[in-house]
VMD Tcl script that draws the C-alpha trace (Angstrom):
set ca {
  {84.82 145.64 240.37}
  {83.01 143.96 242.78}
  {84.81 143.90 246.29}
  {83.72 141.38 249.36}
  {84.76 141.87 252.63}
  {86.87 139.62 254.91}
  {85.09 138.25 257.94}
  {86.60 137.48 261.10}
  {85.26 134.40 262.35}
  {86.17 133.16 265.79}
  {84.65 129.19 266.68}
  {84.63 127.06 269.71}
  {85.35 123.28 269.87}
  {86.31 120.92 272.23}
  {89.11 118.40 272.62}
  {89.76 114.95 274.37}
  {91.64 116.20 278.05}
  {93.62 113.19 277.43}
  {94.60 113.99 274.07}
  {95.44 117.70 274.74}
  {99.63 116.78 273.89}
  {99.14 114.81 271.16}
  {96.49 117.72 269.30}
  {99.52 120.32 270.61}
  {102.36 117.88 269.09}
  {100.36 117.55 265.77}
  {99.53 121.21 265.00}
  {103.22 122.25 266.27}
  {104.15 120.12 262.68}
  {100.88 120.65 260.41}
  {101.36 118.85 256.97}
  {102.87 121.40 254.19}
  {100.25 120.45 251.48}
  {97.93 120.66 254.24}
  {99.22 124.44 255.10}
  {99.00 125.51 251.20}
  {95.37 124.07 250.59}
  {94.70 126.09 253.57}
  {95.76 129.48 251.59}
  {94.48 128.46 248.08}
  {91.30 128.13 249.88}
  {91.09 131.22 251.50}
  {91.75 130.45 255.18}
  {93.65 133.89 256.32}
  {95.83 134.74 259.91}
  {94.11 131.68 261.17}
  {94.81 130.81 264.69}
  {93.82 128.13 267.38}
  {94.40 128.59 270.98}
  {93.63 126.00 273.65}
  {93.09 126.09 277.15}
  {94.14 123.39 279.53}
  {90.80 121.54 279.62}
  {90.16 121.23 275.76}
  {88.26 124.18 275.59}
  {89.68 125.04 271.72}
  {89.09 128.28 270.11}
  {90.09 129.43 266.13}
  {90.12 132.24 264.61}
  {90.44 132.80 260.74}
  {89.71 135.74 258.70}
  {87.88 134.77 254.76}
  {85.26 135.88 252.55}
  {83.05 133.15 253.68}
  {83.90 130.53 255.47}
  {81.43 128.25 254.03}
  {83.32 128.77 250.56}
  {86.47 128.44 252.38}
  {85.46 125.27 254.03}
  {83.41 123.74 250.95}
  {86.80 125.15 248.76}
  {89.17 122.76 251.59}
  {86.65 119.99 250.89}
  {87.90 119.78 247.28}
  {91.64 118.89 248.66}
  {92.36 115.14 249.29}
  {94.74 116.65 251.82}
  {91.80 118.05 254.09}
  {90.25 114.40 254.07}
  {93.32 112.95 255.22}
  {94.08 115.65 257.80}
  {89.92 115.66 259.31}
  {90.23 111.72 259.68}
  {93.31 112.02 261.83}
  {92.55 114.70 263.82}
  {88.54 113.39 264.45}
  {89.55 111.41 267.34}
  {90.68 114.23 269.66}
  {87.66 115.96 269.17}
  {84.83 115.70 272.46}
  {81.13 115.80 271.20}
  {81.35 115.67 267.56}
  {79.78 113.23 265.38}
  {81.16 114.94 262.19}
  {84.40 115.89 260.89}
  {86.22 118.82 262.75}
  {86.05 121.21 260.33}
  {82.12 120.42 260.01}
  {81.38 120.78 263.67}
  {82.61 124.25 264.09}
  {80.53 126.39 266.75}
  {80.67 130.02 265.46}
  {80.74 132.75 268.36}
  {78.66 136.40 267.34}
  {81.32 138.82 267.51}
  {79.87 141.90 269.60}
  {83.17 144.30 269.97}
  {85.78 145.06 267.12}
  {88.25 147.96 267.77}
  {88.43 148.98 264.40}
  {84.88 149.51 263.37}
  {83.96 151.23 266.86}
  {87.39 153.58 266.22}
  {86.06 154.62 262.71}
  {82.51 155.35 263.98}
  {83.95 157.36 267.52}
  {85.52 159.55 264.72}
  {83.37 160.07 262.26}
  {81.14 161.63 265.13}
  {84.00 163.70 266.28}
  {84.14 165.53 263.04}
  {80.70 165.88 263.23}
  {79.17 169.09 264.73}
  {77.68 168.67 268.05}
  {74.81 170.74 269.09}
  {71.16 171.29 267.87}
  {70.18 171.47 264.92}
  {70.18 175.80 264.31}
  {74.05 175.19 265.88}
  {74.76 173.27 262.98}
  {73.16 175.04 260.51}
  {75.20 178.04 261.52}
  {78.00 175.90 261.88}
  {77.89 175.32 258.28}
  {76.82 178.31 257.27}
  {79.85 179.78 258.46}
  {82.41 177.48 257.30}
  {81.04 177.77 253.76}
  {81.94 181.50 253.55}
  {84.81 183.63 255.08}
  {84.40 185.28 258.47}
  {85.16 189.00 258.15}
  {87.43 190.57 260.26}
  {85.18 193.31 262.47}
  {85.58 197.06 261.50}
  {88.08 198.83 263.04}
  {86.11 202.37 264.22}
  {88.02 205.27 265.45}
  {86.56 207.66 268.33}
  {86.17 207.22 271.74}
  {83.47 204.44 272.82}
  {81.43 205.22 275.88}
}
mol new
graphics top color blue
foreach p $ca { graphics top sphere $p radius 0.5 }
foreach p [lrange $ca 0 end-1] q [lrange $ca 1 end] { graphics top cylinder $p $q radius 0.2 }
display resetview
């Protein structure tokens, strides 16, 4: 079974200062068809957060978000939802979820975690070190012989 990964995408737009409230009022009530065509399609823990001057910024997590966003194209719903939002967009001369500007993730937590301890577990030292260092945790350390007598 074939398995794809889930991408984290993170996008920048922009919207109208003067119609800051109005994108807040309409996302504080998004349409329920509108919320389930999002999760048939494969939009997952998607957020948008929104700074005072229109500076917008989403976040979703999908297998691809051009299957994701050519899947939402399908939905009559989307059409309806992109034509009322369009005018609250600045600088766009296609629909929203068209004119999304993707941001390169450089830091994740999680993947920088796993690799920190995968090298922890890994011997440190030269390469003899670890050679020994394996070498000795393949067989049993003997305890040393106890000797009787008097040592000088």
């Amino acid at each position: 079974m074939s398995e794809t990964a889930t991408r984290r995408i993170c996008f920048q737009q922009w919207i109208h200062p003067d119609r800051i409230e109005e994108y807040k009022r309409r996302h504080a009530a998004v349409w329920p068809e509108m919320l389930e065509a999002l999760e048939a399609a494969g939009w997952r823990n998607y957020s948008l957060f929104l700074r005072p001057d229109g500076l917008l910024i989403g976040y979703v997590e999908t297998d691809s978000l051009d299957a994701a966003t050519a899947r939402m194209a399908a939905y009559e719903v989307n059409a309806r939802w992109q034509a009322e939002m369009a005018g609250l967009f600045d600088g766009i001369d296609s629909p929203p979820d068209e004119s999304f500007i993707a941001l390169e993730e450089v830091f994740y937590l999680e993947d920088q975690l796993a690799a920190a301890r995968r090298d922890a577990r890994k011997p440190q030292g030269t390469a003899s070190e670890t050679t020994r260092t394996a070498e000795s945790d393949a067989a049993p350390i003997s305890e040393p012989e106890q000797t009787t007598g008097d040592h000088a």
